[in-house]
C-alpha positions in Angstrom: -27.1 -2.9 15.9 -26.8 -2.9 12.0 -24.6 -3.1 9.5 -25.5 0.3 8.6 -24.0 1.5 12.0 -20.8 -0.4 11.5 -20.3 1.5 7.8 -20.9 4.8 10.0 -18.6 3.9 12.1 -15.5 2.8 9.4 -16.0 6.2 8.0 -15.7 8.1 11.5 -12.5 5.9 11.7 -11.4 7.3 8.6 -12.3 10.8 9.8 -10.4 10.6 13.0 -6.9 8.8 10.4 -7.2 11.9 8.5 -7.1 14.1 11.1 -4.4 12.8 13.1 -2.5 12.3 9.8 -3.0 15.8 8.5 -2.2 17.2 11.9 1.0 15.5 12.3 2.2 16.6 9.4 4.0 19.6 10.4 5.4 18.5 13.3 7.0 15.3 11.0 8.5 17.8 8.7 9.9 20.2 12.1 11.3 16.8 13.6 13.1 15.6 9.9 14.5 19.1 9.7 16.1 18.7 13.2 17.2 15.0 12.8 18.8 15.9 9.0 16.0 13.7 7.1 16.2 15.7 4.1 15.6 14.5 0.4 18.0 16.7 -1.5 18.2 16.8 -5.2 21.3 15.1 -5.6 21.2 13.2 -9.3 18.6 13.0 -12.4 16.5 10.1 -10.8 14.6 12.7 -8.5 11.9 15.2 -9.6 12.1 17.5 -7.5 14.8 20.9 -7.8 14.7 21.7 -3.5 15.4 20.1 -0.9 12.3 18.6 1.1 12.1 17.2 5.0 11.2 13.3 4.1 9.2 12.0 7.4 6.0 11.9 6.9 5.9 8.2 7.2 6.1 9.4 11.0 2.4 11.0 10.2 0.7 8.3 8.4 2.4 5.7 10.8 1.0 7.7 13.9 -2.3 8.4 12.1 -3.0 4.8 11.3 -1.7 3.7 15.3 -3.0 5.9 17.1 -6.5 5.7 15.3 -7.1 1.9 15.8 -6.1 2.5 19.4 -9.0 5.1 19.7 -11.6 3.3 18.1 -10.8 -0.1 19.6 -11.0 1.9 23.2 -14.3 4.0 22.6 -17.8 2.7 21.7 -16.8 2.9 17.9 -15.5 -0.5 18.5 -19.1 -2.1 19.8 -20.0 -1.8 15.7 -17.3 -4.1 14.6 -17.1 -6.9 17.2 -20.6 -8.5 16.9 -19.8 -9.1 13.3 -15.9 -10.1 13.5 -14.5 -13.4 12.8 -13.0 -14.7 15.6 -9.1 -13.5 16.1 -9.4 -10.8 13.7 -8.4 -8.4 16.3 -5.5 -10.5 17.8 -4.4 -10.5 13.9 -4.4 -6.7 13.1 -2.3 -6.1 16.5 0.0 -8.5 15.0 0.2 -6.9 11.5 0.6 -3.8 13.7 3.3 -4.9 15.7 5.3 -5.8 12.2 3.9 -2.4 10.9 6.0 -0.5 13.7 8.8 -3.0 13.0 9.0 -2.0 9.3 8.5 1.6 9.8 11.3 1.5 12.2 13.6 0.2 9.4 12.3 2.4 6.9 13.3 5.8 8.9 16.9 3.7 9.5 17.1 3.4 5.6 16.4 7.4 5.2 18.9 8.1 7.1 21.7 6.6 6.3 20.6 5.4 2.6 20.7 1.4 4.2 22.1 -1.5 1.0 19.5 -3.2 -0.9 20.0 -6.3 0.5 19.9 -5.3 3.9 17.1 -3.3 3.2 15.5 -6.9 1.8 16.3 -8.8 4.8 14.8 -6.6 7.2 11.9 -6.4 5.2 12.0 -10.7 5.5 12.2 -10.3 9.0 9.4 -7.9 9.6 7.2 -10.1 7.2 7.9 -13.0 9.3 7.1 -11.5 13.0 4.1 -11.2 11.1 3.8 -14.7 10.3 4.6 -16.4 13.3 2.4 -13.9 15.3 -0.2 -15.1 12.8 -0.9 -13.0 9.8 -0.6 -15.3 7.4 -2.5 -16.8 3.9 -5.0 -18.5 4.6 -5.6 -22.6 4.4 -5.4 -23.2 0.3 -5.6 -26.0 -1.8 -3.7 -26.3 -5.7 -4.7 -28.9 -7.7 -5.9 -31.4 -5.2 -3.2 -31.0 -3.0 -4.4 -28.8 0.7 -2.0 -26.5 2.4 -2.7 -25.5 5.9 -1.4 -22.0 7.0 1.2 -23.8 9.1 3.0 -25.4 6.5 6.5 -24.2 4.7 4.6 -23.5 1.6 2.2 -21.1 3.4 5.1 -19.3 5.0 6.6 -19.1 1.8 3.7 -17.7 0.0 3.3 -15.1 2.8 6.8 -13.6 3.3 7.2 -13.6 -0.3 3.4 -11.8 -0.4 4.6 -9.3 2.3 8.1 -8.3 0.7 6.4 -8.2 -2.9 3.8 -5.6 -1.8 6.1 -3.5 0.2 8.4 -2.9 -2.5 5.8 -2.5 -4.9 4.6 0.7 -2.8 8.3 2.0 -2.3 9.0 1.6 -6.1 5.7 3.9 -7.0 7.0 6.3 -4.6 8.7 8.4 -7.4 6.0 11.2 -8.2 4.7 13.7 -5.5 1.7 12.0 -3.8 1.4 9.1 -6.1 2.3 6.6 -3.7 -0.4 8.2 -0.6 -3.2 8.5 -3.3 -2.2 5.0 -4.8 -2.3 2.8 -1.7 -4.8 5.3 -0.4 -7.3 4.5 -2.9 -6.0 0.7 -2.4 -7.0 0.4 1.1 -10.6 2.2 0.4 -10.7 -0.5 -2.8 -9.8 -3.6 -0.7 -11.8 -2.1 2.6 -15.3 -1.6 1.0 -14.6 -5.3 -1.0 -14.3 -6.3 2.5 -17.3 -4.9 3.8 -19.5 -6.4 0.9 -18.2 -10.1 2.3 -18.8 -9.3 6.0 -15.3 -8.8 7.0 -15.8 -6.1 9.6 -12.1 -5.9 11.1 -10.5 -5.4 7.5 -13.0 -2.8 6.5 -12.4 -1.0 9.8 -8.5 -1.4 9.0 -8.3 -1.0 5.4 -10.2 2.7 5.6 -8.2 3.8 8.6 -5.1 3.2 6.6 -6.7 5.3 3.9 -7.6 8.0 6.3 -3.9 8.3 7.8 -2.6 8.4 4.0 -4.9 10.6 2.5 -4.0 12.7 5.7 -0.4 13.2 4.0 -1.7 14.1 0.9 -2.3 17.6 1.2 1.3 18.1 1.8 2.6 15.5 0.1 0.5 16.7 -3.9 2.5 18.6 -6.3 4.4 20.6 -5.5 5.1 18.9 -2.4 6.4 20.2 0.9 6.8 16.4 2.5 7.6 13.2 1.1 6.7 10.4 3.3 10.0 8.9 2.8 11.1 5.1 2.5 8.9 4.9 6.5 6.4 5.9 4.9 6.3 4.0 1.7 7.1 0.5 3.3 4.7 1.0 6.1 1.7 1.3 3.6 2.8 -1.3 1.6 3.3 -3.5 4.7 0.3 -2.9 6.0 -1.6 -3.3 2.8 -0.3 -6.9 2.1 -0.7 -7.7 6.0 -4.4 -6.4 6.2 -5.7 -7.8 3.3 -5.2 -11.6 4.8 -6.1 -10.1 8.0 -10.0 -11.4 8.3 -10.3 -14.1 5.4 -11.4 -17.3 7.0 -10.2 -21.1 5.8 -11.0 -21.3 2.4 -10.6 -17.3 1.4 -7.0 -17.4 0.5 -7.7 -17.1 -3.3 -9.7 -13.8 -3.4 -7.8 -12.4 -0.4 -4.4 -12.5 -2.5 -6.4 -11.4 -6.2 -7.8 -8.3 -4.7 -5.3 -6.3 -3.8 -3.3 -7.6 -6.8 -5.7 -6.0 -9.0 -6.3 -2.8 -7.0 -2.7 -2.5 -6.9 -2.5 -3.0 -10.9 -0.3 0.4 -11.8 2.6 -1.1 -8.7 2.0 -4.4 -9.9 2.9 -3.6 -14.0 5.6 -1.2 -13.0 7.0 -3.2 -10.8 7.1 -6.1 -13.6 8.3 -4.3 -16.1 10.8 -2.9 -14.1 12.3 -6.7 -13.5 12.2 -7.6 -17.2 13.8 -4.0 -18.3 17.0 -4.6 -15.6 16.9 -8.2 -16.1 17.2 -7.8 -20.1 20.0 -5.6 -19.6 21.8 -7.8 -17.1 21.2 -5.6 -14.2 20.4 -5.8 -10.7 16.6 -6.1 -10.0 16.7 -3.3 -7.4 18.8 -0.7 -9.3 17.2 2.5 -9.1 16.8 3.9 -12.3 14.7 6.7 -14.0 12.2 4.5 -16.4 9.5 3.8 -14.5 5.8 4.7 -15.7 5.6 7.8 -13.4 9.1 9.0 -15.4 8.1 8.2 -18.6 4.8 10.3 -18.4 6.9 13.9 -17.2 9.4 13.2 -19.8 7.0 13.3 -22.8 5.4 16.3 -21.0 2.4 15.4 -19.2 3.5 17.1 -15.7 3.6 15.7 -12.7 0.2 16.9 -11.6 -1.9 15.4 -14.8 0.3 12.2 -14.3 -0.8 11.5 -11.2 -4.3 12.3 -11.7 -3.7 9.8 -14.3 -2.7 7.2 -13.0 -4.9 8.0 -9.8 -7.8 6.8 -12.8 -6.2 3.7 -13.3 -6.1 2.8 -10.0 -9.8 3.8 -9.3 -10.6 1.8 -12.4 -8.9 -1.6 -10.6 -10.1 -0.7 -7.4 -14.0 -1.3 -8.9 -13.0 -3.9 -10.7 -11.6 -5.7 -7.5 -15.1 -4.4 -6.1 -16.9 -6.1 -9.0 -14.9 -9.2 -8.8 -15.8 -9.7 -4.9 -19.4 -9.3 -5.8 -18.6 -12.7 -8.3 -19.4 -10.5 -11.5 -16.5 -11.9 -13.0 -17.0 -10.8 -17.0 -17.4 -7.1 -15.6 -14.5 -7.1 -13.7 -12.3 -8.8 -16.7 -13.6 -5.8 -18.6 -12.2 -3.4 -16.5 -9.3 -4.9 -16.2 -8.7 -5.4 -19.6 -9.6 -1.4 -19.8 -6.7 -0.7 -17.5 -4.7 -2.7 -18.7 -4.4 -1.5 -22.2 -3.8 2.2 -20.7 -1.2 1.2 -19.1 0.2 -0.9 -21.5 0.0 2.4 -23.5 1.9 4.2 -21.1 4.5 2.3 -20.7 5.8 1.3 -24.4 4.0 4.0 -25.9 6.2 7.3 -24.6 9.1 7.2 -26.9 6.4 6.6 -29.7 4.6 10.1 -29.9 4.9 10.3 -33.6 3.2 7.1 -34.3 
């Protein structure tokens, strides 16, 4: 049994994600029609003029589920556990079992439009059923000092970790499929880094997610007949943050939080910004407003379509460098990194500047 087999067999994963995905996404848009999950056009934040059924989170949720089920129960799994680390598979049913916990508060907060901070505290609460069920940062050590996964610092760092990635996902939500082909590319980003270190179970994981949200995307693209709704988005980004310190053994922690920071850039800078714009202006932090990088691009005329293709380049452009970096070619990786971040940089203070 090779390694080669085991990369055959994440990619049949993938195939079976997509398929599920793809194929449960009519019957998510029949069942939010029925149960009134409908994203109408109600103010100026939204893009879109009709209304749209908003469950697809129930496809990518049922792609990603019902995928790891198959492959853990068929031979597919025989190519991952000779190389897993020890209680990787106890770990992803545990990020799984949060997964479904978060995905049942997302379809809660579609329908009846939850309060932010309710919102928040159930997304605490699913982050640490993850925790104590042991998905968690790894052991770490700053400046001297060690921290062991079962200290308050740890479970700190990790709820905090959990929520910050969530939202990030939900917040890039804005654009139709920029938030499927964002994390998508995420998880294929963080799942190949993954498979360069040896970390079978996250590579398995990782391109199953991307399967089941690149399964949506067909239906999700400009002009979109399904969005995947807040499920959808908090699932990914859930899962995302829980996976990615899935596998990492003692000693991993550092890398295992930088990756997915960086494949995540375009989340991560929109996010920021969007804390220092409301926070300048003496707002709340989760007001929704209609200045994020995805709106700034449509309103100097880009089109949906080219934004997202644009900002889909960004995120391919971290992804590689998160690649690069794992494979220790640190000066290559700053370089990209530095290339992505001056174009988004650009995006973001340069729209009301067209003249210049």
């Amino acid at each position: 049994m090779t390694t080669g087999s085991a990369l055959f067999a994440v990619i049949l994963c993938f195939a079976v994600a997509f398929a599920i995905s793809i194929g449960l996404t009519p019957v998510s848009m029949r069942i939010a029609r029925r149960a009134g999950l409908i994203d109408t056009p109600k103010d100026g934040r939204r893009m879109h003029k009709q209304p749209i059924p908003c469950f697809g989170g129930l496809a990518i949720f049922a792609g990603f589920m019902l995928a790891v089920l198959i492959c853990e129960n068929t031979a597919l799994w025989q190519f991952f556990s000779p190389f897993d680390i020890p209680g990787s598979q106890a770990k992803l049913h545990s990020a799984m079992i949060g997964g479904a916990l978060m995905f049942v508060i997302g379809v809660v907060d579609d329908r009846f439009n939850l309060r932010a901070i309710v919102k928040l505290i159930g997304q605490v609460a699913c982050a640490a059923v993850a925790y104590f069920l042991g998905v968690h940062i790894p052991d770490f050590t700053i400046f001297g000092w060690h921290f062991g996964s079962d200290s308050a610092l740890s479970f700190i760092i990790t709820i905090v970790w959990i929520v910050a990635i969530t939202n990030m996902i939900n917040l890039v939500d804005g654009l139709d499929g920029l938030a499927s082909g964002v994390a998508g590319i995420a998880a294929l980003a963080i799942g190949y880094s993954a498979y360069i270190a040896g970390l079978y179970t996250v590579a398995f994981s990782m391109t199953v997610l991307a399967g089941a949200s690149f399964g949506f995307l067909p239906f999700n693209f400009y002009p979109a007949k399904s969005f995947m709704g807040d499920s959808g988005a908090m699932y990914l980004g859930f899962m995302l943050a829980t996976l990615s310190i899935v596998g990492p053994a003692k000693g991993a922690a550092v890398m295992a939080v930088i990756a997915p920071v960086i494949v995540l850039g375009v989340p991560v800078f929109d996010m920021a910004f969007a804390m220092f714009r409301r926070t300048r202006r003496g707002q709340p932090i989760f007001l929704p407003d209609k200045e994020h990088l995805h709106h700034q691009l449509t309103r100097i005329g880009i089109g949906q379509r080219r934004s997202v293709l644009m900002l889909y380049g960004i995120s391919g452009i971290m992804g590689i460098a998160a690649i690069v970096l794992s494979r220790h070619f640190y000066l290559e990786a700053i370089g990209l990194i530095i290339i992505a971040v001056v174009f988004i940089t650009v995006l973001i203070w340069g729209w009301d500047r067209t003249k210049e």
